[in-house]
N, C-alpha and C positions, 0 to 999 in steps of 0.2 A: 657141669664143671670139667669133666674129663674130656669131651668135646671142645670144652675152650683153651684147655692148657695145650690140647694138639697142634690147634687151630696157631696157636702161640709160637710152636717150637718150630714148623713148617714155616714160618714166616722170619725166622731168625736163622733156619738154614740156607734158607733161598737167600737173605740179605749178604750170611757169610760167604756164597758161593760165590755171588757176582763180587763183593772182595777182591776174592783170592784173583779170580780170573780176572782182572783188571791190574794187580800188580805184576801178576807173571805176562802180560801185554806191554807194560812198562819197563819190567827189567829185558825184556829180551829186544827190545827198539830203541834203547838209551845204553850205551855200555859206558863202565867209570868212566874210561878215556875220553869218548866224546862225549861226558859231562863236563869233563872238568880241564881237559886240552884245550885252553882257549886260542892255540895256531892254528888247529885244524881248518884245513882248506875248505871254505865257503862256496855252496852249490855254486855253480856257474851262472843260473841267471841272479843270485844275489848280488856275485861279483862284478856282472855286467849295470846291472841298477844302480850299486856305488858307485861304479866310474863314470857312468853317465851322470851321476846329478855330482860329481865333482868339477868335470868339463863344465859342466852347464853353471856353476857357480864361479867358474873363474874367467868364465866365454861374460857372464854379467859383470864384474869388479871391473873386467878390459872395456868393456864398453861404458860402463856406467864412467869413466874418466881418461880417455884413451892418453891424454898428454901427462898424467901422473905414473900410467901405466910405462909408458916411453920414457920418462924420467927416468926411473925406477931401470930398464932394460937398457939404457945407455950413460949411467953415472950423472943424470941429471944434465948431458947437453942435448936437447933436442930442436931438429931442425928439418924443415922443408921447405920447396921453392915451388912456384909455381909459375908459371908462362900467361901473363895477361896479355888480350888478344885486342886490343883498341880497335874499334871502329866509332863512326859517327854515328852508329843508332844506342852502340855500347861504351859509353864513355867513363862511367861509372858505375865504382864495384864495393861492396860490402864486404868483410872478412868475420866471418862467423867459423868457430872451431875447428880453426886451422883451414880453411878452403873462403877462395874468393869466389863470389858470385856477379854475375849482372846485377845494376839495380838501376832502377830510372832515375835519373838524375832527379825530376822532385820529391822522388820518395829520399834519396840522399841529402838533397838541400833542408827535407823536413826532421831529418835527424839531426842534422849539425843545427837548427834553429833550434830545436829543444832540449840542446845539451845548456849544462850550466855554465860548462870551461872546452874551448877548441883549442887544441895546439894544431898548428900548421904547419906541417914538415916538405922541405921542395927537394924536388929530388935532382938528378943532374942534369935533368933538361930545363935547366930553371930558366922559367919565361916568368917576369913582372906581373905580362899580360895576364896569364892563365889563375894569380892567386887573387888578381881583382877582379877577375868576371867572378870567380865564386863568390868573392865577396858581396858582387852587385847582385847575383843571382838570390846568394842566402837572403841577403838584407830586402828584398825583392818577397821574397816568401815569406819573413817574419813580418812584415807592414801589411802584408795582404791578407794576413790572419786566419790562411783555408783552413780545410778539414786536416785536423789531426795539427796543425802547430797552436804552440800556448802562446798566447799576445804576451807582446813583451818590449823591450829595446835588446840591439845590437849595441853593443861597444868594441875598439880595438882596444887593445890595451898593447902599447910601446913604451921603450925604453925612454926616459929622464929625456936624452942625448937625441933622438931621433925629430928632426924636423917635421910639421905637419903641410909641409908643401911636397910633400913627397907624390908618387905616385899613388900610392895605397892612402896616404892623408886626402890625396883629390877624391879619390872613389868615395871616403867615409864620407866628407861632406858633401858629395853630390848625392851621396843614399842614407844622407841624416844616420849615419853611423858615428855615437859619439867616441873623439878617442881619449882613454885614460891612459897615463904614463906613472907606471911601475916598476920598480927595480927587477931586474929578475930573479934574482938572489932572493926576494922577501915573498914567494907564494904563498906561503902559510900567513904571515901576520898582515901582510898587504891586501891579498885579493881575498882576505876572509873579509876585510873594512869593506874591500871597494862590495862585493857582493852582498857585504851586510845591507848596505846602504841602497842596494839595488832591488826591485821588484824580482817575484817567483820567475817572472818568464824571461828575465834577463840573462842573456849567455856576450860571454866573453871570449874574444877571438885574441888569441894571444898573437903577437908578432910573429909573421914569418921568421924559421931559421932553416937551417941547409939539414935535411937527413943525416944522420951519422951511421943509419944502419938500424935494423929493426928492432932489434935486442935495447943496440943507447937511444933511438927514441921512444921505446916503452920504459923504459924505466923512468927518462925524464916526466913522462905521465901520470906513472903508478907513485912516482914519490910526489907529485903536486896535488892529486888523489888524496892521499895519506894525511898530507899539510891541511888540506882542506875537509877533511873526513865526507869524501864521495867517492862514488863508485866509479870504475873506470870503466869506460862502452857508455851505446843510448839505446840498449836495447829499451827501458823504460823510459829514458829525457831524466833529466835537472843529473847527469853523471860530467865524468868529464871523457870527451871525446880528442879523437886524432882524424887528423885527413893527412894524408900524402900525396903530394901534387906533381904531375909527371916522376914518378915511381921510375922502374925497372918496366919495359913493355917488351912483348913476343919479336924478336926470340929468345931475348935474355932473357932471365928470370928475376923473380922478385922472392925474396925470403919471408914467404908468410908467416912460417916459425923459428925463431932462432934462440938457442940455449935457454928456450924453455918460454919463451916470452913470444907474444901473437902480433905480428905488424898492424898498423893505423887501422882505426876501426871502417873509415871509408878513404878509397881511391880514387885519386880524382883525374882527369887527365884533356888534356887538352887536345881538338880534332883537325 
């Protein structure tokens, strides 16, 4: 018995000892002040850790939308120009976020075939000629049915008032392009009919009009978009798409961004 109360006490002094000696470790490595000063200056490579991952979080917000970001950094007008460079092997160019690309003219003709809605914008070099070869070219592509277009019909759609002996009426009938005539004031309740009425693969090529500049004819899209509840671009097909035909070419410039709005989804241009 005496053996075990010892056995006992020895084992309760050694638990007190490491105690003690473990608080006097903590009081003398922690003082009030840096417990409870919550300014105190932070080790330096803490300090460098947070600033790095706060860069690195607003370097992601800038790129993850760089045109909201530029909104935001110049009172919401934002704008760029770009110098397109025509030649005969590059005649056609795509505008994807905010920069114009090369693109082969059938990969461009297969995009404007699988939009739902084309606006055709001429730019000041307006040649007749150049808006009915595209024509003949697209309507050329949608009848031939290759890889990557949806079978479908072409249609123009013009104004009430517009003769179909025109030029551009010669082209639709000689490329079974049929043409509908629509007010232009009624997008929404007119060409929601005429599309009702038409199969998935049918896109509509609105009447040529004159550019007004990249900004007024983006908007004239984004509101027939809206009328129509589609998307604007053909990154996917059945949106509503823009071509801009003889644009602005090198050395002038062409305004791929302006006050916040993205010029014609393809460029098209005559050689």
């Amino acid at each position: 018995m005496t053996l075990a109360l010892l056995s006992r006490a020895i084992l309760d002094l050694a638990y007190l000892s490491l105690l003690i000696t473990t608080c006097l470790c903590f009081c003398s490595t922690v003082t009030p002040t840096a417990a409870y000063n919550t300014n105190q200056p932070k080790p330096r490579r803490a300090f460098l850790s947070n600033v790095a991952s706060s860069a690195i979080a607003s370097a992601v917000v800038i790129a993850a939308d760089p045109t909201q970001a530029a909104n935001a950094a110049t009172g919401g007008s934002v704008s760029s120009a770009q110098a397109i460079k025509v030649t005969p092997i590059s005649h056609t160019f795509v505008v994807s976020k905010g920069i114009a690309k090369p693109l082969r003219e059938n990969d461009a003709t297969r995009i404007l075939t699988n939009a739902k809605v084309v606006f055709v914008f001429e730019g000041e070099e307006k040649e007749e000629n150049a808006v009915g070869q595209l024509l003949e070219l697209v309507a050329m592509r949608k009848s031939s049915e290759g890889a990557g277009v949806t079978p479908g019909k072409m249609k123009l759609v013009i104004p009430p008032s517009s003769a179909g002996d025109t030029p551009l009426g010669n082209v639709a009938s000689q490329n079974n392009i049929e043409i509908v005539k629509v007010p232009s004031s009624d997008y929404g309740e007119v060409l929601s009919s005429v599309l009702g009425s038409s199969s998935d693969g049918d896109v509509l090529f609105m009447s040529p009009q004159p550019s007004k500049g990249t900004s007024a004819d983006a908007r004239i899209v984004a509101e027939c978009a809206s009328a129509l509840r589609l998307d604007v671009g053909g990154g996917r097909g059945g949106g509503v798409v823009s071509v801009l035909v003889n644009g602005p070419r090198a050395p002038n410039t062409l305004n791929i961004v302006e006050d916040g709005f993205e010029t014609c989804s393809v460029l098209w241009y005559d050689v």
